[in-house]
C-alpha positions in Angstrom: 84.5 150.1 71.4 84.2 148.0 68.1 81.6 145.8 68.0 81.1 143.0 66.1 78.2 142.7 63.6 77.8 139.1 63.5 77.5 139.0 67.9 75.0 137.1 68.9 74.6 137.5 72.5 71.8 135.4 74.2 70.9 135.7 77.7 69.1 132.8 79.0 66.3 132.6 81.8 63.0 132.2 83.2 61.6 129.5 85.4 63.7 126.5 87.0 62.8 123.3 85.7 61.7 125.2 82.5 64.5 123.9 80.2 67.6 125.9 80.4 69.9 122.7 80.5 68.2 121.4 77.3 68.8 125.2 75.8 72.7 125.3 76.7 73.1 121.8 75.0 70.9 122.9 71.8 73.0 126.3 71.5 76.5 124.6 72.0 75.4 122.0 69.2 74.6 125.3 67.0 78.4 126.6 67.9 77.4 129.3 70.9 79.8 129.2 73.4 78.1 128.5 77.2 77.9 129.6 80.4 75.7 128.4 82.9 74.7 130.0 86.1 77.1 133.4 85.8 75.8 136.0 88.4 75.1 138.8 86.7 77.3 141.6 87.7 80.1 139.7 86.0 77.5 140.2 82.8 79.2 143.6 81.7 82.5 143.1 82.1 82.3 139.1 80.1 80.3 141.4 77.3 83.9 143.2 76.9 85.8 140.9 76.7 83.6 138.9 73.6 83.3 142.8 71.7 87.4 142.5 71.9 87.6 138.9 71.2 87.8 137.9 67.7 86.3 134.1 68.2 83.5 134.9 70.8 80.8 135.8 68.6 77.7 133.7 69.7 77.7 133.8 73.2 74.9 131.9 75.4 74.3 132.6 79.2 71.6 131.0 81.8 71.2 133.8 84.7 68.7 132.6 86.9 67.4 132.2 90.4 70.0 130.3 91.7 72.3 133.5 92.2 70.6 133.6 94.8 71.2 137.7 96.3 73.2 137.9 93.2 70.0 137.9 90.9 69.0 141.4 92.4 71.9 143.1 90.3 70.4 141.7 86.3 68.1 144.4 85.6 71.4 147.0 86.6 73.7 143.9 84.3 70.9 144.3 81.3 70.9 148.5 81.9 75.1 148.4 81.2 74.6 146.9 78.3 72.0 149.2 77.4 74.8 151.5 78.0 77.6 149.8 75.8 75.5 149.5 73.0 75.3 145.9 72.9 72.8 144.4 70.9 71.7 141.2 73.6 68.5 138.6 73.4 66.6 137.3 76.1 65.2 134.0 76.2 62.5 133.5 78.9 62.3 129.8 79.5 58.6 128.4 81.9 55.9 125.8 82.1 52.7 125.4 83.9 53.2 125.1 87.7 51.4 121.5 87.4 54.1 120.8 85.3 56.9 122.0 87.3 55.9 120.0 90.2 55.9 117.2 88.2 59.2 117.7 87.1 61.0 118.6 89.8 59.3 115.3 92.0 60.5 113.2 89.2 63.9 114.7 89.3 63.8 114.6 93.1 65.4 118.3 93.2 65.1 120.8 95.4 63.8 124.3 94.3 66.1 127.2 94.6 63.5 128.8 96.7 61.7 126.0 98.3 63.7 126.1 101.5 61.5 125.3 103.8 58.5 125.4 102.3 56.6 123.0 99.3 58.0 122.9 95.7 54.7 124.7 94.5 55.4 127.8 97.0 59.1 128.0 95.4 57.7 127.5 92.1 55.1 131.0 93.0 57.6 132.8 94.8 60.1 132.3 91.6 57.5 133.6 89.2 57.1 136.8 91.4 60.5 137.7 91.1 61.2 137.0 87.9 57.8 138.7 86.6 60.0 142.5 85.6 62.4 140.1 83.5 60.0 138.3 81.9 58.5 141.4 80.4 61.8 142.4 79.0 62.3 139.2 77.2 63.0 138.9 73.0 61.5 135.7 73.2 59.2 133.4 75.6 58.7 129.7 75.3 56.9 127.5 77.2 57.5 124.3 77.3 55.4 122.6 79.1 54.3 120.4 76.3 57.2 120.5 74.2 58.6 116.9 73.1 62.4 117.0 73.5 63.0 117.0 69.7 60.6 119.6 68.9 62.6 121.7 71.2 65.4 121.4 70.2 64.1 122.3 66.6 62.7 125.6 67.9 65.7 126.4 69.2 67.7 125.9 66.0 64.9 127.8 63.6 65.5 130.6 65.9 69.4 130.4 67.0 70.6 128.1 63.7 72.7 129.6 61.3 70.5 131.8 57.8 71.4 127.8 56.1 70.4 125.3 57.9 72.2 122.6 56.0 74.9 124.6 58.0 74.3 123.1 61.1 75.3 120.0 60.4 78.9 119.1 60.7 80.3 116.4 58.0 83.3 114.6 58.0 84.2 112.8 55.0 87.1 110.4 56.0 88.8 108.1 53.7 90.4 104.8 54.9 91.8 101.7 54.4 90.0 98.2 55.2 93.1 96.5 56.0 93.6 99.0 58.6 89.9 98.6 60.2 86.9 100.7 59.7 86.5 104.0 61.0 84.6 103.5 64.8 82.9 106.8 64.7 81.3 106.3 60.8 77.4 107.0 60.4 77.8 105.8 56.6 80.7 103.3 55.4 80.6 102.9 51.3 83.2 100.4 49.8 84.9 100.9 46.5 86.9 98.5 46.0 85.5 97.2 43.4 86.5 100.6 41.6 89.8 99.6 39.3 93.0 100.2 41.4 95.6 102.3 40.6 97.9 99.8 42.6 98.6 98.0 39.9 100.4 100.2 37.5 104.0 100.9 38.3 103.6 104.6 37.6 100.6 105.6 39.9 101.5 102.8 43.0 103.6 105.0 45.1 101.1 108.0 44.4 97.8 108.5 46.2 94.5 110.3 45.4 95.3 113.0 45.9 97.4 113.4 42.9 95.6 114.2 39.5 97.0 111.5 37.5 95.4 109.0 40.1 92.1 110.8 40.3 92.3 110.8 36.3 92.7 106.8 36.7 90.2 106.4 39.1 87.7 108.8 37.9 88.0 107.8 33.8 85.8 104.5 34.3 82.6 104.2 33.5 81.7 102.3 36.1 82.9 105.2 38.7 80.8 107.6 36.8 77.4 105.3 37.5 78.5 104.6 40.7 79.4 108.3 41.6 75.6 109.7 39.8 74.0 107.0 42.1 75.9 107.5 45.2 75.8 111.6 44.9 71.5 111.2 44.8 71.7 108.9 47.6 73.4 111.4 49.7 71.4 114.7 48.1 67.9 112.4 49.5 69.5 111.6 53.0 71.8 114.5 54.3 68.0 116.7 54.6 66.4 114.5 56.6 69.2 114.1 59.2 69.3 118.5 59.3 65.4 117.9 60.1 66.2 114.9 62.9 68.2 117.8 64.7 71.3 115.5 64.1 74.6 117.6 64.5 77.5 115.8 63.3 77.5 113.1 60.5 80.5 111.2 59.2 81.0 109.7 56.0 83.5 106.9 55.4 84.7 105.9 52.3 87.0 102.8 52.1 89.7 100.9 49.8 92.0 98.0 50.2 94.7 100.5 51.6 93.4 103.8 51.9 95.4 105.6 49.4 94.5 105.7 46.3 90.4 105.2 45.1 89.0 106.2 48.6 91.0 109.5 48.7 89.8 110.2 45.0 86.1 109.7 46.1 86.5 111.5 49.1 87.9 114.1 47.7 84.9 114.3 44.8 82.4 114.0 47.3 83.6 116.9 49.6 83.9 118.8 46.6 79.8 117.8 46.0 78.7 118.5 49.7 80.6 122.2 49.6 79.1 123.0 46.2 75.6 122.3 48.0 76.3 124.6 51.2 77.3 121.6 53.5 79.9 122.0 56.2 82.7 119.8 55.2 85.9 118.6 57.2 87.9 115.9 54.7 90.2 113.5 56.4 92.5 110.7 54.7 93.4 108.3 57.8 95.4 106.0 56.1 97.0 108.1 53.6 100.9 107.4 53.3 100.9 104.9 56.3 101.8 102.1 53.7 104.7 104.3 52.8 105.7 105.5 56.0 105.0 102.3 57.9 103.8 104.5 60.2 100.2 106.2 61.7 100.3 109.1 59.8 96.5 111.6 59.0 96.3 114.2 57.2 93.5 116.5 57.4 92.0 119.3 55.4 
């Protein structure tokens, strides 16, 4: 069976109330693909079917308690993939039982295995049965005094990609004013006061992202100060929202119409952000709709 090199394959566990919900969200934010509460003799048979896949190659998966009779088979689940050769993690998730109580009162959830009985006996009972895991596990956190954020940030030092700069998705999105501004923008810049290609017969009906328009637009001095000034700006900010933990970020750069100077900045600055190990997506909105009349994108 082939395996891929670049698997990732996390199993996710430990104590309920300890965080898995917070660990599924942090993992699908680092591109894992999730599955919550699988009972684990389907464990060896969803391992196949990521070795054959070509796109499942960070996998996440919370097993826990609530399988209820089904939790007896994961120590059999982790010995077959002993068996297949799989290279798997396991993250052991708990907190203090003070603080599990406290959790789960405030949540005003049941325990798995507090049937009958008080939230602290489910909490005991849990750590008993879940004791030969734990000592199996790649990795144990507690978080019982773990902010949110600073969660979240151990997760990604440990599950993040080798850059973190990686992490965060960037869209760079031209537009045009006249057609409104982009709703989902973190960071609107306006050039229009760059000189516009517009207004010379032979570059109108062209947009940025021919070179004769980016020659235009780029050959002013004024776009040179403005580009050396906006390019630090964005080299100072973009690290400090990778350290906030923030995921996606989009950058919108606007004209009068949307065709001609935004497209040549957005174009330069994607070119920037790649040639310092961002992850770019660059989309003109409004590119050709004066032309076509019509909504067209295009996206690259």
């Amino acid at each position: 069976m082939d395996m891929n090199n670049d698997m990732r394959f996390v199993i996710i566990t430990g104590m309920s109330g300890a965080g898995k919900t917070q660990v599924i969200r942090a993992l699908e934010d680092l591109g894992f693909f999730c599955i919550d509460n699988l009972p684990p003799n389907f464990i060896p048979k969803f391992a196949e079917l990521c070795i054959k896949s070509q796109t499942l190659n960070r996998v996440g998966l919370v097993v826990d308690i609530r399988g209820g009779d089904f939790f007896d088979f994961m120590l059999d689940a982790l010995g077959d993939l002993d068996h297949m050769a799989l290279p798997y993690e396991i993250l052991f998730l708990e907190a203090s039982n003070d603080v599990l109580v406290k959790r789960y009162k405030e949540t005003r959830r049941r325990h798995p295995l507090a049937h009958q009985g008080s939230i602290l006996e489910g909490i005991q009972e849990e750590r008993k049965r879940l004791e030969e895991l734990r000592g199996k596990a790649d990795k144990i956190i507690d978080t019982s005094h773990l902010a949110p954020k600073d969660f979240k940030n151990q997760l990604k030092r440990i599950y993040g990609q080798e850059n973190p700069l990686q992490s965060l998705g960037i869209t760079v999105v031209s537009f045009g004013y006249k057609y409104g501004i982009p709703l989902d923008a973190d960071m609107v810049f306006d050039v229009r006061f760059l000189p516009n290609p517009f207004y010379l017969e032979s570059l109108k009906d062209l947009t940025g992202n021919d070179q004769s328009v980016r020659d235009y637009v780029l050959k002013w001095p004024e776009t040179h100060e403005f580009l050396q000034k906006f390019f630090a700006l964005i080299n100072f900010l973009l690290p400090y929202y990778v350290q906030e933990g923030k995921m996606h970020f989009t950058i919108a750069i606007g004209c009068t119409g949307g065709n001609h100077r935004s497209v040549t900045v957005a174009h330069v600055l994607n070119d920037f952000l790649k040639k310092h190990g961002y992850n770019v997506r660059l989309e003109h909105r409004d590119i050709y709709r004066r032309l076509a009349g019509g909504n067209n994108h295009e996206k690259r």
